[in-house]
C-alpha positions in Angstrom: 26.2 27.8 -0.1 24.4 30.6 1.4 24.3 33.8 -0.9 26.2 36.7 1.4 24.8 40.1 1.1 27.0 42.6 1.2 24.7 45.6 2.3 26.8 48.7 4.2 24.4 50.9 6.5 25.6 52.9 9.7 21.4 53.4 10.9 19.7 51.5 13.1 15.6 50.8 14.0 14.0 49.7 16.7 12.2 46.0 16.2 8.7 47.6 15.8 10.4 49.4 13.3 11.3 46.7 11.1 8.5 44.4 11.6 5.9 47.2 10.5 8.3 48.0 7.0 8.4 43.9 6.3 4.3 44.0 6.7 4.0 47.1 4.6 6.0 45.1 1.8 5.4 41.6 1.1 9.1 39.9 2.0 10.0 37.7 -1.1 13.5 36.7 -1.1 13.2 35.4 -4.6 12.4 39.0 -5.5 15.6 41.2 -6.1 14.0 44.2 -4.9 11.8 42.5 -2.2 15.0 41.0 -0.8 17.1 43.9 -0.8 14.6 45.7 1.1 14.4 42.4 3.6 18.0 43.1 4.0 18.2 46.6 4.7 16.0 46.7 7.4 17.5 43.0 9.3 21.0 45.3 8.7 19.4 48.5 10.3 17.6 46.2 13.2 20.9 44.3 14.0 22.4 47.9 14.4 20.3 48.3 17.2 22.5 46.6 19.7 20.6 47.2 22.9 17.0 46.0 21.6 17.0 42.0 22.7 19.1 42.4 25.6 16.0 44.8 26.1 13.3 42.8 25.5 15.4 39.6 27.5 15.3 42.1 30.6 11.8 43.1 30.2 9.8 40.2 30.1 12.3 38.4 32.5 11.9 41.2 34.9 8.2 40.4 34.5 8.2 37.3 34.4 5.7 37.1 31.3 2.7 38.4 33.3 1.8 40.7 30.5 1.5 40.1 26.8 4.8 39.7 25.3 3.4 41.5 22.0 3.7 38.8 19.9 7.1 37.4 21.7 7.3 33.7 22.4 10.0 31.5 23.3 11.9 28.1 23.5 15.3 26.9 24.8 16.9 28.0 21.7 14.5 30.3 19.3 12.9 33.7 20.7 10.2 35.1 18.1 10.4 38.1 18.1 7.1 39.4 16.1 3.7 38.4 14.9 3.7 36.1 11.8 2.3 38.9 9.2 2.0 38.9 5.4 4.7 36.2 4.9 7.3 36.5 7.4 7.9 36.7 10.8 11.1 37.7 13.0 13.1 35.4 14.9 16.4 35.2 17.1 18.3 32.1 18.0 20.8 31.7 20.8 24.1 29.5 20.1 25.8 28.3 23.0 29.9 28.2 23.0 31.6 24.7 22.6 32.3 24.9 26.1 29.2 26.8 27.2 28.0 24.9 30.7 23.9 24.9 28.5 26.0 22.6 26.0 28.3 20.5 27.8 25.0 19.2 30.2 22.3 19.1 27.4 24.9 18.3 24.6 24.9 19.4 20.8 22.0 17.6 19.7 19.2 19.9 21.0 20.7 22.7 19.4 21.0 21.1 15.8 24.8 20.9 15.6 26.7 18.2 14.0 23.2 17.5 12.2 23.4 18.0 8.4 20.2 19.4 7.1 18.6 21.4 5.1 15.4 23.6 5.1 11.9 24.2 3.3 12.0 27.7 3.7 13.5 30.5 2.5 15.5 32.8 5.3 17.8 35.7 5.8 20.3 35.8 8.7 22.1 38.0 10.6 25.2 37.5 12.9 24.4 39.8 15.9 25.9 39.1 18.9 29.3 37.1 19.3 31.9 35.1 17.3 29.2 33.0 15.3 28.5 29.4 14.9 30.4 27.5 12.3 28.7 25.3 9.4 30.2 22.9 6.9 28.2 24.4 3.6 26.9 21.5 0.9 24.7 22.3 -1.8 22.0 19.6 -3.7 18.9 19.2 -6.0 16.3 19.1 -4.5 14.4 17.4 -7.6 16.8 14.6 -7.4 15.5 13.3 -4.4 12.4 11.1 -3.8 13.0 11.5 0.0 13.5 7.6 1.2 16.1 6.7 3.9 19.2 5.1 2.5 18.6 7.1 -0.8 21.5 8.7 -2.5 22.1 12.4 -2.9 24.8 14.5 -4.8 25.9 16.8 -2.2 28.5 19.3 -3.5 30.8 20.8 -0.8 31.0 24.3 -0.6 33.6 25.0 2.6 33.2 26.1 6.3 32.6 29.3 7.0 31.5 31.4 10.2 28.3 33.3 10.8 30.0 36.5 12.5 29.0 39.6 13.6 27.5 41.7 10.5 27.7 38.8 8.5 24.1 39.0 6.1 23.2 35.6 4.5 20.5 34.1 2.4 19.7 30.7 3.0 17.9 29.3 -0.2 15.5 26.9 0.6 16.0 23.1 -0.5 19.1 24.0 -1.8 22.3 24.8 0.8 22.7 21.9 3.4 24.5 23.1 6.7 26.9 21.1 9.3 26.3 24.2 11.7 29.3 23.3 14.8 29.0 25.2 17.7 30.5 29.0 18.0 33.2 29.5 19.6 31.7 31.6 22.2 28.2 32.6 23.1 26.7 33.8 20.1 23.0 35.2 18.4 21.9 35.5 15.1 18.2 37.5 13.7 16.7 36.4 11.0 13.5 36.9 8.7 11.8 34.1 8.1 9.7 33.5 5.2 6.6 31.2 5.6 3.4 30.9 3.8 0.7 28.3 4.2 2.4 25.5 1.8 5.5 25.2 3.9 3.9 21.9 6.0 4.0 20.1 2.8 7.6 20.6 1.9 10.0 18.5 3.3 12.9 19.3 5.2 15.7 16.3 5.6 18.3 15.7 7.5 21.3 13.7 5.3 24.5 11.4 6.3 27.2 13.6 4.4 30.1 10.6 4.8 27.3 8.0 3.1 26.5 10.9 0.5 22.7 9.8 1.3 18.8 11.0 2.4 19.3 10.4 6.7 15.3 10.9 7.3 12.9 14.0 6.5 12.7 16.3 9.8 9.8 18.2 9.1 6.8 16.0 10.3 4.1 18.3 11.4 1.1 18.0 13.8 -1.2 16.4 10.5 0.7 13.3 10.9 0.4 13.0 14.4 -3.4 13.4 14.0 -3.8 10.6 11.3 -1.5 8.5 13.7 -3.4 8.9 16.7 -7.0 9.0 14.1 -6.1 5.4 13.0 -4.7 3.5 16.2 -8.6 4.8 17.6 -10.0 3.0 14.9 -13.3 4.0 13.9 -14.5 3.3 10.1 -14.0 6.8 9.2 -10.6 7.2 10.1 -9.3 4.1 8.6 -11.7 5.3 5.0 -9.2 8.6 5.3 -5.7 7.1 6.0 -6.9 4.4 3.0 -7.3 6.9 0.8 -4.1 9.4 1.7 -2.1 6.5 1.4 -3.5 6.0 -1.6 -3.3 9.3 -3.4 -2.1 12.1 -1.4 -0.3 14.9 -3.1 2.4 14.1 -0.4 4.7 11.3 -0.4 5.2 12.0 3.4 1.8 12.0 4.2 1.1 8.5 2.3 4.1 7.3 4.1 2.2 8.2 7.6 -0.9 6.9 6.3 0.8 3.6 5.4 3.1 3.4 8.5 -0.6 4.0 10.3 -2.6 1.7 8.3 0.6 -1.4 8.7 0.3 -0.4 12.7 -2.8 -2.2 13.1 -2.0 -5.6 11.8 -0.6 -7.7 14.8 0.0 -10.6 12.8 3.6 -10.1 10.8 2.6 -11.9 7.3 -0.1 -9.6 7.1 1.7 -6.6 7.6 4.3 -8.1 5.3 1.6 -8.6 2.3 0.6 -4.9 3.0 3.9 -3.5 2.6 4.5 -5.5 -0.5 1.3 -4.1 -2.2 2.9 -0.5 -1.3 5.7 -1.5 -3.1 3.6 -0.7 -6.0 1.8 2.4 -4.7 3.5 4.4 -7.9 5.5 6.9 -5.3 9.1 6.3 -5.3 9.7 7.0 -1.7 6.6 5.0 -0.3 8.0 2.3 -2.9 11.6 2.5 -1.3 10.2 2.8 2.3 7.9 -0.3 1.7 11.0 -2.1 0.9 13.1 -1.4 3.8 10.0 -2.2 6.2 9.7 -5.7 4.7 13.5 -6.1 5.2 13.2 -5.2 8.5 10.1 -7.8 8.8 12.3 -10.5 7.9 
């Protein structure tokens, strides 16, 4: 499960504060001494118990006429600083199980009752409120091919509560979450890392009573563009799908490049005879993906 940090310090910082000593320090939470300095300043920032309500005021009151310095917001997630170095800040809101923002929208917008993991590394912070819960499950990530239907060892870990204080690490592609909602309205801060590679590692969503893969969850805007690329049709575009289906270095991306590619055969024998000749495209989840499209073909 998540690794708690148990890190005691009464000061506080403003959110300036700690984004400027996270830049100054490259944030690397498989670094010891990188992480404990992560830590140390998410504990001093969520200290600081005025700052978001602050900044919520502030650019409501304004209604975002002026720059929100680096601020930018969704229903859920409020980023709170520039991306810089290789981590940026970030706050998420958790409505209460009987919340009125969760009983019209439901759970599903807000992730809960969705098993997954994620592929990147992140400290958390309880900051506001009771905290959501999460059913904890830990797997191997090198165990998994990534196919639908495909079965994964998922140990279970317990439940445990994200409260106020409470300092996590979540490890990427290792600790799988149930999160359920908090009992009350809650927040959490986190630092997220990221670096350039993270649109190439698969995050998945899993079926905990099956014990198996559910779907990956991380598509980004690349496969949209080979999607829309292909179904345009020029030479070009079909020469570049052919050939990430072929040999990309990511079994997602020759997935898309397949799922484009079959898209454009109308007649179902002939996108039946391509899907069998991905059986044999030598990647075990294209392989297994191949399969189930040709069972659902029949």
């Amino acid at each position: 499960m998540p690794r708690v940090i148990d890190l005691e310090d009464q000061s506080s910082c403003s959110l300036a504060e700690c984004a400027d000593a996270l830049a100054a320090n490259s944030f690397d939470p498989m670094n010891e001494e990188s992480l404990h300095h992560g830590a140390g300043w998410l504990r001093r920032l969520g200290n600081n118990a005025t700052f978001l309500g602050d900044i919520l005021v502030r650019n409501l009151a304004h209604r975002y006429r002026e720059d929100a310095d680096g601020q930018s917001y969704g229903p859920q997630s409020l980023i709170l600083s520039d991306h810089r170095g290789n981590c940026f800040l970030r706050a998420n809101i958790w409505p209460g199980a009987e919340d009125h923002v969760l009983l019209a929208s439901g759970r599903s917008p807000f992730l809960y009752d969705m098993p997954h993991d994620h592929n990147f590394h992140f400290l958390t912070l309880g900051y506001f409120g009771p905290g959501y819960w999460s059913d904890y499950y830990e797997y191997e990530y090198a165990e998994v091919a990534g196919y639908r239907g495909e079965p994964v060892r998922l140990k279970p870990m317990g439940r445990q509560r994200l409260e106020e204080g409470k300092l996590m690490l979540y490890r990427a592609h290792r600790d799988v979450h149930r999160q359920l909602p908090a009992d009350a309205l809650s927040v959490s801060i986190n630092i997220m890392h990221a670096n350039p590679a993270l649109g190439w590692l698969d995050q998945y969503r899993f079926d905990i009573e099956g014990g198996t893969l559910g779907a990956i969850i991380s598509h980004g805007s690349t496969d949209a563009f080979l999607r829309v690329a292909v179904a345009m049709g020029d030479d070009e575009s079909l020469e570049l799908a052919e050939s990430f289906a072929a040999s990309h270095p990511s079994d997602r991306m020759r997935l898309t490049a397949s799922d484009a590619l079959a898209s454009r055969f109308t007649d179902a024998a002939e996108r039946d005879a391509f899907w069998a000749k991905m059986e044999h495209s030598g990647s075990r989840m294209v392989a297994a993906e191949a399969t189930a499209r040709r069972a659902a073909l029949a």
